[in-house]
Backbone bond lengths (Angstrom), bond angles and torsions (degrees), N, CA, C in turn:
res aa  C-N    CA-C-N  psi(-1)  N-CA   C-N-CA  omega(-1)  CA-C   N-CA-C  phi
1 X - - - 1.447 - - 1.531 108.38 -
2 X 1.057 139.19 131.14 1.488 162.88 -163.62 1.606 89.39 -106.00
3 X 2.009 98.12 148.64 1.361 103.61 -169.50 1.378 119.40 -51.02
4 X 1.444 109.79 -46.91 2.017 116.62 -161.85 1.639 77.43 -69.92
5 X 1.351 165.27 -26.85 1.366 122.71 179.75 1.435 119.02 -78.88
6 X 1.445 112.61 -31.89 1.304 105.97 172.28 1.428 124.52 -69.62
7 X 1.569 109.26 -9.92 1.588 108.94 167.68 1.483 103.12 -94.48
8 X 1.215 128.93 -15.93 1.918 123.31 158.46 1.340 123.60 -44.98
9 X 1.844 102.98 -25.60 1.358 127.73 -157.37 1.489 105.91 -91.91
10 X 1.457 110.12 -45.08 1.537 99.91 -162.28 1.791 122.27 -77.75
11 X 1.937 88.83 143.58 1.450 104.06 -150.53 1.569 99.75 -109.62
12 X 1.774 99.40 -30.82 1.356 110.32 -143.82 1.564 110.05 -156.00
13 X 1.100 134.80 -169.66 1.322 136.63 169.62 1.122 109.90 -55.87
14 X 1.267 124.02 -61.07 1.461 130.31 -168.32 1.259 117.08 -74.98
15 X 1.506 119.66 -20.81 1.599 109.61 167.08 1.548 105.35 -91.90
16 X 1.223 113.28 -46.61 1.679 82.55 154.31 1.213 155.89 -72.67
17 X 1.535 108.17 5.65 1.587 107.78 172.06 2.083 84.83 -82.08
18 X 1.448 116.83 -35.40 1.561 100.58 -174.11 1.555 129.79 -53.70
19 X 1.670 88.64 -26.98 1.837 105.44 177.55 1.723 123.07 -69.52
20 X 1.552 78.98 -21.94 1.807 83.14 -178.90 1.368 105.79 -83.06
21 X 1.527 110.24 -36.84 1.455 95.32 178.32 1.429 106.07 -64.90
22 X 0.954 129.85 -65.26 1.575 109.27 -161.38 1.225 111.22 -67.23
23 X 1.324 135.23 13.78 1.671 129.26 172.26 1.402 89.95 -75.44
24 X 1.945 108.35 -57.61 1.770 112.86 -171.63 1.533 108.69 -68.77
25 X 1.081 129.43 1.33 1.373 124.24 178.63 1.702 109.69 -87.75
26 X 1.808 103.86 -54.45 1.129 102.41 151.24 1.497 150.28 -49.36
27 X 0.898 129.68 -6.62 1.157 171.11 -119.85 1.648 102.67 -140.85
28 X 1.137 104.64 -82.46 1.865 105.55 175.98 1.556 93.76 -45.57
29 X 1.306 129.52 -54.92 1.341 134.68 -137.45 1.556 100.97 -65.59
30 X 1.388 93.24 -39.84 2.102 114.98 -171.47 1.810 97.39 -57.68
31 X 1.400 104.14 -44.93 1.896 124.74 -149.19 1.720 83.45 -65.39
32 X 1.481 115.68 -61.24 1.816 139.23 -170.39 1.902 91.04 -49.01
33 X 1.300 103.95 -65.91 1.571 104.30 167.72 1.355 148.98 -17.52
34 X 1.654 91.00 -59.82 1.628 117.33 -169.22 1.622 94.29 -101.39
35 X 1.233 119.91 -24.62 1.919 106.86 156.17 1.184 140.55 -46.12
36 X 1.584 94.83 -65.50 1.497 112.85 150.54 1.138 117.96 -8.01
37 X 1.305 93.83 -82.64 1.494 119.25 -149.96 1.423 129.36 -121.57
38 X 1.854 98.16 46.93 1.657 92.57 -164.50 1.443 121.42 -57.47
39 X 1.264 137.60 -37.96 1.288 119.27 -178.47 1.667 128.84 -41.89
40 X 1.852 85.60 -44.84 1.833 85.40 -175.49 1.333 99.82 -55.45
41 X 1.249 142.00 -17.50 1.492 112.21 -137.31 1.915 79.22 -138.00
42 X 1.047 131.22 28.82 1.470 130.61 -176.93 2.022 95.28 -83.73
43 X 1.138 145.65 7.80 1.146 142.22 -153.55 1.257 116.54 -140.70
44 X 1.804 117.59 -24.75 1.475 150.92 -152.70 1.502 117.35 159.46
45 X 1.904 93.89 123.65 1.416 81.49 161.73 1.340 162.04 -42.77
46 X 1.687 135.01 164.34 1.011 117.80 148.85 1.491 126.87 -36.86
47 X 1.585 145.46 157.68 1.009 134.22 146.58 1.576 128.81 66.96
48 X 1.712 101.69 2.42 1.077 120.23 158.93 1.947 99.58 103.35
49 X 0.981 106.57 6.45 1.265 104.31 -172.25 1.629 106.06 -86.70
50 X 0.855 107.74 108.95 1.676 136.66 166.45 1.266 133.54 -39.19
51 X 1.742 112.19 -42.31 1.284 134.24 165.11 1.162 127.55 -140.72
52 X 1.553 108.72 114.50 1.379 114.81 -164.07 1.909 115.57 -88.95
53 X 1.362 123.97 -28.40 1.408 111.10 172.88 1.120 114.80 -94.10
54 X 1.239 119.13 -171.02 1.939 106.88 -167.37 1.544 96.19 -91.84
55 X 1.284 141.06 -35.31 1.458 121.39 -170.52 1.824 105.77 -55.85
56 X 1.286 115.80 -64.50 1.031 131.88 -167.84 1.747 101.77 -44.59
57 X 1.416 123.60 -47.26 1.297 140.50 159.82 1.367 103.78 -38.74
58 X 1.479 131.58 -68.01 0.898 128.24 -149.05 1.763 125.42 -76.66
59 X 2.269 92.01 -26.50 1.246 102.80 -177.11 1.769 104.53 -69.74
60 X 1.137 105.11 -50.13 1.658 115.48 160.19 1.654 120.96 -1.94
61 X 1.405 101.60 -63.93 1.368 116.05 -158.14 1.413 97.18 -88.47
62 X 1.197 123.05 -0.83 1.040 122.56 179.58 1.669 112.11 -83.03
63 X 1.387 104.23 -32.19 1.791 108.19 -167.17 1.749 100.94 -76.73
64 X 1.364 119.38 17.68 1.432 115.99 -172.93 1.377 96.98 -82.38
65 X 1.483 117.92 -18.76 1.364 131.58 -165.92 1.565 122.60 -75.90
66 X 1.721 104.76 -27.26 1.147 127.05 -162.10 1.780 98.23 -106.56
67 X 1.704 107.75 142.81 1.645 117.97 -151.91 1.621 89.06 -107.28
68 X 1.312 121.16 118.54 1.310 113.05 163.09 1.645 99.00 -126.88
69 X 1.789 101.00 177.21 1.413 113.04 156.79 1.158 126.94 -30.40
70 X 1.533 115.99 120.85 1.721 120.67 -166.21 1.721 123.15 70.46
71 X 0.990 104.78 -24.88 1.561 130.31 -179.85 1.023 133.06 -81.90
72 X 1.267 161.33 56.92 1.542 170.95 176.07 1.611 94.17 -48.01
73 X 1.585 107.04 123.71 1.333 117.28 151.49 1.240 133.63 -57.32
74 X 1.639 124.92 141.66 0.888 108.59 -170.46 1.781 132.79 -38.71
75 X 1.575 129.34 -171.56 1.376 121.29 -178.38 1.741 92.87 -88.11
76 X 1.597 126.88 177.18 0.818 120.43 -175.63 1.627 92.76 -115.75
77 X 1.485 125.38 -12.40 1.632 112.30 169.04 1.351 111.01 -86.69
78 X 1.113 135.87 139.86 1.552 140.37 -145.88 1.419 81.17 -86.30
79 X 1.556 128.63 177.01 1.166 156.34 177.17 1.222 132.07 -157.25
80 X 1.567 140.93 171.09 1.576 108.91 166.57 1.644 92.96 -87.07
81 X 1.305 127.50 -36.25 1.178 141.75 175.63 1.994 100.67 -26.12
82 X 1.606 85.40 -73.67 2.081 77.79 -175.31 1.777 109.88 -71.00
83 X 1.238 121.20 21.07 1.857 116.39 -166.93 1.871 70.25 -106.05
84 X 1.586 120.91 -47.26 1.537 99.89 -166.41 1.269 113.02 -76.32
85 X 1.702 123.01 -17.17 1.184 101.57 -151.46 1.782 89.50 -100.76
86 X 1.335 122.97 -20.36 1.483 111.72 151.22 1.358 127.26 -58.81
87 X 1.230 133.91 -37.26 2.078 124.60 145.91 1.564 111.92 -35.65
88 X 1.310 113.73 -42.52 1.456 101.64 -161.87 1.820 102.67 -97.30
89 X 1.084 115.91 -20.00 1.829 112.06 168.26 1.497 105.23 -69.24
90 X 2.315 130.84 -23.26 1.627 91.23 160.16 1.235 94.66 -83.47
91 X 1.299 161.30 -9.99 1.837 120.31 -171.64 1.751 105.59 -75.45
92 X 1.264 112.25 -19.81 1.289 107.71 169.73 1.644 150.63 -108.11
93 X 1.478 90.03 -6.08 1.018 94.31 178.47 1.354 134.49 -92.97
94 X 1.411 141.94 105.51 1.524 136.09 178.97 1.200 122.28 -46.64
C-alpha cells in the first residue's frame, strides 16, 4: 500500500499511527533517493515530496487551513482523518 492509500484509510488512532509510519518510511526512502542522486531531484523531491526540511514541511501543512477555488478548508472538528491529511499537504504541497 503506497502512502495516499493509507491516508484513504485512516479511521482512527491506529490507522493513523499506520499512516505516519509510512509517510516516515517514505520519507527515509525519498532522503536514500535524493542522495544518490542529487541532481535528478535538485527541482523536486524524491517520491513527490515537495519539502524536504521540516520548516519548509511545516509551513506547507499549514496552507491545508486556507479555502481556495476547488478547495475546502480544512474541517474545524479535529479528526485523525484531518491530523493525516494535514501531514500529507507538507509532503505535497509547493
Amino acid at each position: 500500500m503506497d502512502v495516499f492509500e493509507y491516508l484513504e484509510n485512516v479511521k482512527d488512532k491506529e490507522s493513523f499511527i499506520a499512516f505516519v509510519k509510512a509517510l516516515a518510511e517514505e520519507r527515509e526512502q525519498a532522503e536514500k533517493m535524493e542522495r544518490e542522486n542529487p541532481l535528478r531531484y535538485q527541482w523536486g523531491g524524491a517520491l513527490d515530496w515537495q519539502n524536504s526540511d521540516i520548516s519548509a514541511f511545516l509551513w506547507a501543512t499549514l496552507e491545508c487551513f486556507e479555502e481556495r477555488p476547488l478547495k475546502k478548508a480544512m474541517a474545524e472538528e479535529p479528526s485523525w482523518r484531518g491530523f493525516a491529511e494535514f501531514l500529507y499537504f507538507g509532503k505535497i504541497y509547493e
